[in-house]
C-alpha positions in Angstrom: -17.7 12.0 -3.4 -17.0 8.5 -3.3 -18.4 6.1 -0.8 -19.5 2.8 0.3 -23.0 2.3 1.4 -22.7 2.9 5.2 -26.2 3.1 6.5 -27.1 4.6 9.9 -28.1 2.1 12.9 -30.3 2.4 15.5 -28.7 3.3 18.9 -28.5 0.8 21.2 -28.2 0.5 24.7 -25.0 0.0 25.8 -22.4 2.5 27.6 -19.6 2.1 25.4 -18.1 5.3 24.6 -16.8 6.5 21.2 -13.5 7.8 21.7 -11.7 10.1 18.7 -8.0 10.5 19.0 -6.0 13.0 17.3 -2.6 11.8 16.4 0.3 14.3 16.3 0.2 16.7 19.3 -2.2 14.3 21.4 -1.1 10.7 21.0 2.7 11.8 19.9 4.7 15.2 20.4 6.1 17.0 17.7 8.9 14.6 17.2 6.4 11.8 16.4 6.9 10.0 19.7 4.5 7.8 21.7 5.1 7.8 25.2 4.9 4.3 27.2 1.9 6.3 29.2 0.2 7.2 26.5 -0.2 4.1 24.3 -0.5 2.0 27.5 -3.4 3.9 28.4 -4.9 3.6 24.9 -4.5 0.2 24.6 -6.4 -0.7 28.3 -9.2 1.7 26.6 -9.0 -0.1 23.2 -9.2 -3.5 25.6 -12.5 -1.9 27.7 -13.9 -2.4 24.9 -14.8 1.2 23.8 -14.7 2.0 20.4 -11.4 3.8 19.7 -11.1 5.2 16.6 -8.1 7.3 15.6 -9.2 10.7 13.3 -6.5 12.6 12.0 -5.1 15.0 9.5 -2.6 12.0 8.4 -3.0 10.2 5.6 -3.5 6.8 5.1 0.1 5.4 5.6 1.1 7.4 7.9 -1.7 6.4 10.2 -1.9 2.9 10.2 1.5 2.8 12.5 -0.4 4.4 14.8 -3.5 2.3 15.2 -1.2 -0.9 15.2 0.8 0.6 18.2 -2.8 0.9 20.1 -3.7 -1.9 19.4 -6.7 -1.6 17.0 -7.6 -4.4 15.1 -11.1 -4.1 14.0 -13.2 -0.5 14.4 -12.8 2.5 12.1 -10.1 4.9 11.4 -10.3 8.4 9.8 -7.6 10.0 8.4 -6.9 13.0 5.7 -9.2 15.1 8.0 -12.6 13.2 7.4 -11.7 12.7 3.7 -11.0 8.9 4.2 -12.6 6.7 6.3 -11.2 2.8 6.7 -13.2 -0.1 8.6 -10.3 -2.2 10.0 -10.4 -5.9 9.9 -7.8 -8.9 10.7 -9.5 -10.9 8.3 -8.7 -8.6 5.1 -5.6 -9.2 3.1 -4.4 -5.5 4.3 -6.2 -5.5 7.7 -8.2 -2.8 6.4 -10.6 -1.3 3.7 -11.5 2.1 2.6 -15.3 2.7 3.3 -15.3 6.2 2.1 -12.9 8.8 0.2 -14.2 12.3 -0.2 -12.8 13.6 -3.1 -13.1 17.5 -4.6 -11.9 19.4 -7.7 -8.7 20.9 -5.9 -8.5 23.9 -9.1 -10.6 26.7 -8.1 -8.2 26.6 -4.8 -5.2 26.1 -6.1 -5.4 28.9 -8.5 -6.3 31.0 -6.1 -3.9 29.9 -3.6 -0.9 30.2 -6.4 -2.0 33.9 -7.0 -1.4 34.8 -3.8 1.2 32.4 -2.4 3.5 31.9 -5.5 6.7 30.3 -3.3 4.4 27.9 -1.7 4.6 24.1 -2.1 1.2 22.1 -2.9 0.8 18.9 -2.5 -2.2 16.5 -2.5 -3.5 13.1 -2.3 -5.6 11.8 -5.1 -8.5 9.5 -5.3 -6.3 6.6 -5.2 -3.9 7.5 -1.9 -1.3 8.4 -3.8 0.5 11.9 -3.3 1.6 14.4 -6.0 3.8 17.4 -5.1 5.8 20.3 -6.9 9.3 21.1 -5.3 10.4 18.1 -3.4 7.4 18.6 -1.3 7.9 15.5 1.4 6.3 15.6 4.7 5.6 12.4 7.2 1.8 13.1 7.5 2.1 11.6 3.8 2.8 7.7 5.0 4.7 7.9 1.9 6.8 9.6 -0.7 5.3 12.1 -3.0 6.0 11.9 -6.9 6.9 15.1 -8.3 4.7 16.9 -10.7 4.2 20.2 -12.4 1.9 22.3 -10.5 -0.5 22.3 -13.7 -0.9 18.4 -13.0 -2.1 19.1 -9.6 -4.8 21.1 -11.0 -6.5 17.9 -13.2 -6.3 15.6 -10.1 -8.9 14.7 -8.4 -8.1 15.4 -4.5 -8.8 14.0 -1.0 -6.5 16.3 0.5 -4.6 19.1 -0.5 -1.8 20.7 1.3 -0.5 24.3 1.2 3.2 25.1 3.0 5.1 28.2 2.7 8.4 29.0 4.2 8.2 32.4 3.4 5.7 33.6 5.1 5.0 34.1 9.0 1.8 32.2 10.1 -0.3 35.1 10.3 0.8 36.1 7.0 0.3 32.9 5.6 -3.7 33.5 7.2 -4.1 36.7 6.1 -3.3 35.2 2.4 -5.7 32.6 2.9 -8.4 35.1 4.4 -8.0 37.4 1.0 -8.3 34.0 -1.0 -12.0 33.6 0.3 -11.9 29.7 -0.4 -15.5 28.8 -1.5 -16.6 25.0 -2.1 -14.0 23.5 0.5 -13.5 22.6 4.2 -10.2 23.6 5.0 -7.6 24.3 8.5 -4.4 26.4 9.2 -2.3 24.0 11.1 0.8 25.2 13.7 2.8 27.1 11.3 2.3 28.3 7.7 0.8 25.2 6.7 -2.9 24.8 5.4 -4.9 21.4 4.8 -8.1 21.6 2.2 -10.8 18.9 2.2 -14.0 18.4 0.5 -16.9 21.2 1.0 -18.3 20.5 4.3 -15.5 17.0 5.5 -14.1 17.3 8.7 -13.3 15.0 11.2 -16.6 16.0 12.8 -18.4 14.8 10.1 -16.8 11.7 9.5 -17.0 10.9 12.8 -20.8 11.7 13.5 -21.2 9.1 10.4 -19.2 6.3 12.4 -21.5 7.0 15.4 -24.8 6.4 14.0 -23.3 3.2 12.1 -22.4 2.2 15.5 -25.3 3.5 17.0 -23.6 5.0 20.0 -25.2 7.7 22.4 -24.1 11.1 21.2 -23.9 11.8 24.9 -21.5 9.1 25.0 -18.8 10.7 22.7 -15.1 11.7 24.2 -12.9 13.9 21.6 -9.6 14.5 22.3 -7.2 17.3 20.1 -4.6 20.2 19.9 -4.9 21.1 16.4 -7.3 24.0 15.0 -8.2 21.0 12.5 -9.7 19.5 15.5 -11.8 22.6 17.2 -15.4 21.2 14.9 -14.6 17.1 16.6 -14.0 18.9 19.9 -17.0 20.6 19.7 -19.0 17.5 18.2 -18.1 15.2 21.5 -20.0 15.8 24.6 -16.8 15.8 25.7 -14.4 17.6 23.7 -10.9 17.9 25.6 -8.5 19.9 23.9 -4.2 19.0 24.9 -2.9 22.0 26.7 -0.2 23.1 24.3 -3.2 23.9 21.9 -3.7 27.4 20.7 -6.0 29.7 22.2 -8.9 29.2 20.1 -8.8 25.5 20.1 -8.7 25.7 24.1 -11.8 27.8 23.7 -13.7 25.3 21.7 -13.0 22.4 24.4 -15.1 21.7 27.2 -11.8 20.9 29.1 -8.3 20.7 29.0 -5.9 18.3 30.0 -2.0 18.2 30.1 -0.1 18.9 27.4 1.5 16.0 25.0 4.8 16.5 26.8 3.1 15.8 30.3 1.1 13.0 28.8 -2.4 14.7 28.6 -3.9 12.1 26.5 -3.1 9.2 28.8 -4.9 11.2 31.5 -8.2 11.6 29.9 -8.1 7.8 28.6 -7.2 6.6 31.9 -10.6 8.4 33.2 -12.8 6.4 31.0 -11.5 3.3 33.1 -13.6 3.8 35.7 
């Protein structure tokens, strides 16, 4: 694992909430658009002066687009599903750093995963940001285009985030595969359709988040999470407030403490507009 020293502070006393955003399904639909509700009410909370940090299954580049439409400039960001963490800043030459990338031997999975899933596509991102895939492998959540590779190259690369996809199998096939796999060492989430993300043993959002509280030495009871993804059901449950979209699947709706609206009825704007006052 590879990290900066980020050191835990004391809490203070303020009432300033720390508010996680999921991206796709929450803050955009499934088309990867922003409604004028929702990133109006995002940036009146980023201007509150709340500490809104985005914390997603994107990458890197595929997130930043996001935070500069809400109007972050300084904070945190996490992306790749707790495996990278940034610490924004205007005053950097990028307007960012990474604090933290938690990187994993990705071989034990992916052989595993190849034995039972041998039409899938892998792809993953290495310690670097960069993304290596076999079979014209593209997807947006990259922020950028993946170089093609043998699948034996994938398995001496050190990885941040690795991402399964099958088109030939149904979603609960695809979990089924995965269930028979019994990954071991890894933190990993079956997103919307056949479509798996694998992280670092024990990285999550939750995690990564929890870190960026006691650096900012917020409340726990002060924590608002909001999500539709199963990748988000451990941040929903971290947040005294965990509100899940509601388009979310069943078990993600369980693991909130409420729901809102779903992205297509601007649920996110909703809860961000509560913490207005």
């Amino acid at each position: 694992m590879i990290r900066a020293d980020i050191e835990d502070q004391p809490q203070n006393e303020e009432t300033t909430h720390l508010v996680a955003l999921d991206v796709d399904g929450t803050l955009v639909d499934h088309d990867g658009h922003m409604s004028e509700e929702v990133r109006e009410a995002a940036q009146a909370v980023v201007a509150s002066g709340h500490h809104v940090m985005i914390a997603t299954g994107r990458s890197l580049n595929a997130t930043l687009p996001v935070i500069e439409k809400i109007g972050i400039t300084t904070g945190y960001g996490i992306c790749s599903n707790g495996g990278v963490t940034l610490r924004l800043d205007p005053s950097l030459p990028d307007g960012y750093e990474v604090l933290e990338r938690a990187v994993f031997d990705p071989a034990p999975a992916l052989k595993a995963l190849r034995a039972e899933l041998p039409a899938a596509l892998y792809a993953l991102e290495d310690h670097e940001g960069n993304f290596l895939a076999t079979e014209r492998f593209q997807d947006a959540s990259f922020g950028l285009e993946a170089r093609g590779v043998d699948f034996h190259e994938l398995l001496t690369t050190k990885a941040v985030r690795v991402v399964v996809y099958s088109a030939e199998n149904t979603p609960e096939e695809f979990a089924r595969a995965i269930e028979s796999v019994g990954l071991h060492g890894v933190t990993y989430s079956v997103g919307w359709t056949a479509w798996l993300d694998i992280a670092a043993a024990g990285v999550t959002k939750a995690s990564a988040l929890e870190r960026m509280r006691h650096r900012l030495g917020i409340n726990p009871a002060l924590t608002v999470a909001v999500g539709d993804g199963r990748n988000d059901i451990e941040m929903l449950g971290w947040a005294a407030r965990g509100v899940a979209m509601g388009q979310a699947p069943r078990e993600v709706l369980m693991a909130a403490d409420e729901i809102t609206a779903s992205v297509y009825d601007d649920g996110a704007a909703k809860v961000l507009r509560s913490l207005l006052g």
